[in-house]
FIKOLZA-1660 file (N, C-alpha, C; in steps of 0.1 Angstrom, whole numbers, plus 5000, padded with zeros to 4 digits):
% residues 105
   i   px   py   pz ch aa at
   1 7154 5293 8414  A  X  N
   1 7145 5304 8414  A  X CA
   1 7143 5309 8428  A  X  C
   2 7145 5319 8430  A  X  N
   2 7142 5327 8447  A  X CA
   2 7129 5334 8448  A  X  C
   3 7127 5327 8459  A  X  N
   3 7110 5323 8460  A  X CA
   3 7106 5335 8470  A  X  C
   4 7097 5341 8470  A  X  N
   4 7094 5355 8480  A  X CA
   4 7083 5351 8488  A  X  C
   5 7085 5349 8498  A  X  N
   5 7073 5342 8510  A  X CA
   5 7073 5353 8523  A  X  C
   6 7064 5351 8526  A  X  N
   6 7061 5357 8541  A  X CA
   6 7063 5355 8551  A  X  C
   7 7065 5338 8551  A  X  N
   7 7075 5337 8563  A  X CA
   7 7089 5331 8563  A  X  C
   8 7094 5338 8554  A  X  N
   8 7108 5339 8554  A  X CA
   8 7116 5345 8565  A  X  C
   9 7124 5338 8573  A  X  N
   9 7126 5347 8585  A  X CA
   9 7144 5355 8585  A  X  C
  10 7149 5349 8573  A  X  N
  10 7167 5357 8571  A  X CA
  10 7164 5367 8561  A  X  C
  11 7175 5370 8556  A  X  N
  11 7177 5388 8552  A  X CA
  11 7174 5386 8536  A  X  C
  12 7165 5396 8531  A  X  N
  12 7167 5403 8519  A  X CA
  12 7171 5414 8517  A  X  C
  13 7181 5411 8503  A  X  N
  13 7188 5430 8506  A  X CA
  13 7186 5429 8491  A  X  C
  14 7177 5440 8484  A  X  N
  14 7175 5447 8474  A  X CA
  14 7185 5458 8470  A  X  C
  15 7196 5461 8460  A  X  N
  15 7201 5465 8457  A  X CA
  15 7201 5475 8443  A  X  C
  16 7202 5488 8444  A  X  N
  16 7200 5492 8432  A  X CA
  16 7215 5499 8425  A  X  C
  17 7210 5500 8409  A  X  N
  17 7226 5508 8405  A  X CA
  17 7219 5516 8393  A  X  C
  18 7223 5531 8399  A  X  N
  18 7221 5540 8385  A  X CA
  18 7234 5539 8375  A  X  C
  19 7230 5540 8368  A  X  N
  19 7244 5543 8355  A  X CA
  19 7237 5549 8342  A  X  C
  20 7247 5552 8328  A  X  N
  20 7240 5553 8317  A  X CA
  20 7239 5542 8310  A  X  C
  21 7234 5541 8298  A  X  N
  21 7235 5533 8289  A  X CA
  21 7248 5528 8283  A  X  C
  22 7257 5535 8284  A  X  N
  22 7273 5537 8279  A  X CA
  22 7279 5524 8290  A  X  C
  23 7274 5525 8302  A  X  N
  23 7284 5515 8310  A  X CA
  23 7275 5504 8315  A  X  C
  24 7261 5503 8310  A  X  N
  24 7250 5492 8313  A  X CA
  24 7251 5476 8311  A  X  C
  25 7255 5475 8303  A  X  N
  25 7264 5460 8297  A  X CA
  25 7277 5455 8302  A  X  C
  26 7285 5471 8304  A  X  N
  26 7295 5461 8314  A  X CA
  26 7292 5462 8329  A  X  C
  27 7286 5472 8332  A  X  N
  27 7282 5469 8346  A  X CA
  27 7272 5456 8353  A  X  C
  28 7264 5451 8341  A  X  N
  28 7260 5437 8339  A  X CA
  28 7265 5428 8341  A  X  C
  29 7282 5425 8333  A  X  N
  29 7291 5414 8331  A  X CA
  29 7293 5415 8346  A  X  C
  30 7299 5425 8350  A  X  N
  30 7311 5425 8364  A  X CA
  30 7295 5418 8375  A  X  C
  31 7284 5421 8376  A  X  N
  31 7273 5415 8387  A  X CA
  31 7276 5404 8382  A  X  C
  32 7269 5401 8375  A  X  N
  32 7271 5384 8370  A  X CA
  32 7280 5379 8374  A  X  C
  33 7294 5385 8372  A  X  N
  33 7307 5371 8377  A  X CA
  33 7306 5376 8387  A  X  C
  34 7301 5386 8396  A  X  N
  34 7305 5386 8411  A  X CA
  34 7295 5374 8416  A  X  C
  35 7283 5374 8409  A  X  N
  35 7273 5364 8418  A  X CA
  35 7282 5351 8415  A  X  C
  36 7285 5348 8404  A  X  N
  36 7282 5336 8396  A  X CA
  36 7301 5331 8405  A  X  C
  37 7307 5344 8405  A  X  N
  37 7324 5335 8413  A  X CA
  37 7321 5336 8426  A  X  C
  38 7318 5345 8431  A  X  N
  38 7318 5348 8444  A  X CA
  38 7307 5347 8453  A  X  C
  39 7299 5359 8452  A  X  N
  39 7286 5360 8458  A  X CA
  39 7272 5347 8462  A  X  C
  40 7275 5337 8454  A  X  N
  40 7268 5323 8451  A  X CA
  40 7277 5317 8461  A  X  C
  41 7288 5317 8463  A  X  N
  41 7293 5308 8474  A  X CA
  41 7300 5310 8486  A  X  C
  42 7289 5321 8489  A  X  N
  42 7300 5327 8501  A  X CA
  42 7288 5319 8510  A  X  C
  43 7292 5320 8520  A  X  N
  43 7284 5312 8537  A  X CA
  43 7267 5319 8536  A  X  C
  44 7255 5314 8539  A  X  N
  44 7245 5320 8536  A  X CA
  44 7237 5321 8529  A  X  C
  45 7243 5321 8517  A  X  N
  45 7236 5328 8502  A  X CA
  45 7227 5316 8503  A  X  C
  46 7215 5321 8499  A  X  N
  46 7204 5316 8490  A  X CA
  46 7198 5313 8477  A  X  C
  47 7199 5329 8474  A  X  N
  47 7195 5331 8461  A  X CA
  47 7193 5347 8456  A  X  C
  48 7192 5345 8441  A  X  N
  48 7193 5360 8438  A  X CA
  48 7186 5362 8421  A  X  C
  49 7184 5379 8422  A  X  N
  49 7182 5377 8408  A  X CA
  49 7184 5392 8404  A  X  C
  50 7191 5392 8388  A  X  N
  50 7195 5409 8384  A  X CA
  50 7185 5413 8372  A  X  C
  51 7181 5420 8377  A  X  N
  51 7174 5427 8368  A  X CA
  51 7177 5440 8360  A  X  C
  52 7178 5448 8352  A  X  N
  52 7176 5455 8347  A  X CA
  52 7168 5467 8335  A  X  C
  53 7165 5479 8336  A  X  N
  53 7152 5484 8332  A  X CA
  53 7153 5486 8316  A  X  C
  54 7146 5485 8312  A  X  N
  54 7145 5493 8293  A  X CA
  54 7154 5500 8287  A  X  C
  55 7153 5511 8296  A  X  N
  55 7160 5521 8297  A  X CA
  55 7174 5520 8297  A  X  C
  56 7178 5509 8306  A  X  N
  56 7196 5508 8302  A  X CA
  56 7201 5519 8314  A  X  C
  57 7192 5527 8319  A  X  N
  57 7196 5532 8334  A  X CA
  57 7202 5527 8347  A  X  C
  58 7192 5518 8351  A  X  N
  58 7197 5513 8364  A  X CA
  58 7191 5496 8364  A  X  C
  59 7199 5488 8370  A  X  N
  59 7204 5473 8379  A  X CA
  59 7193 5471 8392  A  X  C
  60 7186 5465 8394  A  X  N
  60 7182 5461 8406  A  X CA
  60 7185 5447 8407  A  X  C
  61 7195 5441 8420  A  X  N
  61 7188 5428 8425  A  X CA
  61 7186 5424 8435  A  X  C
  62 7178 5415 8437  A  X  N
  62 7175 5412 8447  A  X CA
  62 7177 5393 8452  A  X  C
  63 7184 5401 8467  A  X  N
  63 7190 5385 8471  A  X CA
  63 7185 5383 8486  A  X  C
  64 7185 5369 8486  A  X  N
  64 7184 5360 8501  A  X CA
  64 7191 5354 8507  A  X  C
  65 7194 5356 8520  A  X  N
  65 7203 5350 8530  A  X CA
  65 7200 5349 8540  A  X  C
  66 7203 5338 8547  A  X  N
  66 7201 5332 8559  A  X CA
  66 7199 5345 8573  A  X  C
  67 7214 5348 8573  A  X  N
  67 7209 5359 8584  A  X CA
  67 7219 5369 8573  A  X  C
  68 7212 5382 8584  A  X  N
  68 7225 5397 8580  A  X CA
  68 7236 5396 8582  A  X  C
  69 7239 5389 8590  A  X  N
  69 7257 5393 8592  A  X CA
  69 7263 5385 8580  A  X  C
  70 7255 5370 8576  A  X  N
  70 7262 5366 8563  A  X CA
  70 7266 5375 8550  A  X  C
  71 7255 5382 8544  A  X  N
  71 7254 5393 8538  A  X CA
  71 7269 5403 8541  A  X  C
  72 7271 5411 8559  A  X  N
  72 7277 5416 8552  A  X CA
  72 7292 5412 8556  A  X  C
  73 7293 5400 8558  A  X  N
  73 7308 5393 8555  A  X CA
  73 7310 5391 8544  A  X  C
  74 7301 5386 8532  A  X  N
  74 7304 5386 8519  A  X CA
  74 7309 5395 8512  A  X  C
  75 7304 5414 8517  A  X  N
  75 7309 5425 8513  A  X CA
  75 7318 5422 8521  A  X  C
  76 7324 5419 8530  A  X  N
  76 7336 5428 8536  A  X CA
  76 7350 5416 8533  A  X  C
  77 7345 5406 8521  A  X  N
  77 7355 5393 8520  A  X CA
  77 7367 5405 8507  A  X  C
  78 7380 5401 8509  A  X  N
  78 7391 5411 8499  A  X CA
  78 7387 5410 8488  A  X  C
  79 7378 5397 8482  A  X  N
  79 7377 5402 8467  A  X CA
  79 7366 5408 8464  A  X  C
  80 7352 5405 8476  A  X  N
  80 7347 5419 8471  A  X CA
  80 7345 5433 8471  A  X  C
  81 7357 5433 8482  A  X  N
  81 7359 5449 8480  A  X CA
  81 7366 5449 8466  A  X  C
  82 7376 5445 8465  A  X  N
  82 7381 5444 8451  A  X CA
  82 7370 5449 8439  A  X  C
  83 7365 5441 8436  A  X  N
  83 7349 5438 8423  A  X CA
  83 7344 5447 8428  A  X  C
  84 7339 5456 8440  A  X  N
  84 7332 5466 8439  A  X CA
  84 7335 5477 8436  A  X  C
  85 7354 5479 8441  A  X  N
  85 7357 5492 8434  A  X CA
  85 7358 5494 8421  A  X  C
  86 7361 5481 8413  A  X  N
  86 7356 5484 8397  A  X CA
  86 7338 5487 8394  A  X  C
  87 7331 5477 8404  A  X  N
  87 7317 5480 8401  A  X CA
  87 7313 5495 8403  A  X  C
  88 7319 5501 8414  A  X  N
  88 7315 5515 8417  A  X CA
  88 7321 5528 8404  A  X  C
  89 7330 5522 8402  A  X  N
  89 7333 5532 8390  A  X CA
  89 7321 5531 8377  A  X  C
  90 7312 5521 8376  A  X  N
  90 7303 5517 8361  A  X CA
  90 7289 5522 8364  A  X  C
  91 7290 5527 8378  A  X  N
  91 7275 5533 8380  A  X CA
  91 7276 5550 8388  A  X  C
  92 7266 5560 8386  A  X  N
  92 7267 5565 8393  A  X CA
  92 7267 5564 8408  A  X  C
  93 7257 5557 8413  A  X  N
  93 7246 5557 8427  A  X CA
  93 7243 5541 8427  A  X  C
  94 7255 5535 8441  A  X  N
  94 7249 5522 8440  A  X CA
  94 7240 5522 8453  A  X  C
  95 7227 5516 8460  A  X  N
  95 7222 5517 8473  A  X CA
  95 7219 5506 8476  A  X  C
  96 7225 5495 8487  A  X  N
  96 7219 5485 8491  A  X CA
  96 7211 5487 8503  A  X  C
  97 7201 5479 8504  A  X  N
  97 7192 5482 8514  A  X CA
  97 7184 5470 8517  A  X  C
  98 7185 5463 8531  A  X  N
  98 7180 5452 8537  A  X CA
  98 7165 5454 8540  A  X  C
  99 7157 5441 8540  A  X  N
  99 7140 5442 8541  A  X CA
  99 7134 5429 8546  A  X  C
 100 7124 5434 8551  A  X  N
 100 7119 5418 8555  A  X CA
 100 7102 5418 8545  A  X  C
 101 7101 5405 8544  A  X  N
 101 7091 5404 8534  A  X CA
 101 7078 5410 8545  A  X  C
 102 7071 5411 8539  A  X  N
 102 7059 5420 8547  A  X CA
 102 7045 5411 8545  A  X  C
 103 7045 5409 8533  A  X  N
 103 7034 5401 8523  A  X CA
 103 7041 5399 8514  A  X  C
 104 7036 5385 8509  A  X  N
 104 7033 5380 8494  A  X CA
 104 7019 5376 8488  A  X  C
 105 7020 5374 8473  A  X  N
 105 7004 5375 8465  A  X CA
 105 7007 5362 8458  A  X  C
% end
């Protein structure tokens, strides 16, 4: 379980993915085996988690790592440019975007 604290001092990157309902389930599968083959054991990783809305619209997840540059060595490893050019075809609008916790409740 990835725990949200305040004084966490490495990277969160919140990531979102629009899509429709038509490509929601497999856009699902391909996150999953990316975390679950890849993304889980690249240098860094922490932890993660994928969410998805009612709606069947859009993917949010949200992950922890040590520092940013682990993060984006993980994108820049050949298989996940690979898995992302199929991921990019199952959504319209993917946006990742780094944060630091501000508060927790």
């Amino acid at each position: 379980m990835t725990e949200i604290t305040s004084d966490f001092k490495g990277q969160t990157v919140i990531c979102t993915f629009e899509m429709t309902p038509a490509t929601a389930d497999e856009l699902m599968e391909k996150l999953q085996a990316a975390y679950s083959e890849v993304i889980s054991k690249a240098p860094g990783f922490i932890g993660a988690g994928l969410h998805m809305n009612d709606a069947r619209t859009r993917i949010a997840t949200y992950s922890k790592w040590n520092e940013r540059g682990d993060y984006q060595a993980m994108l820049r490893s050949p298989e996940m440019i690979s898995r992302n050019r199929v991921i990019y075809t199952l959504c319209r609008n993917f946006e990742p975007v780094m944060y630091e916790v501000s508060a927790d409740f």
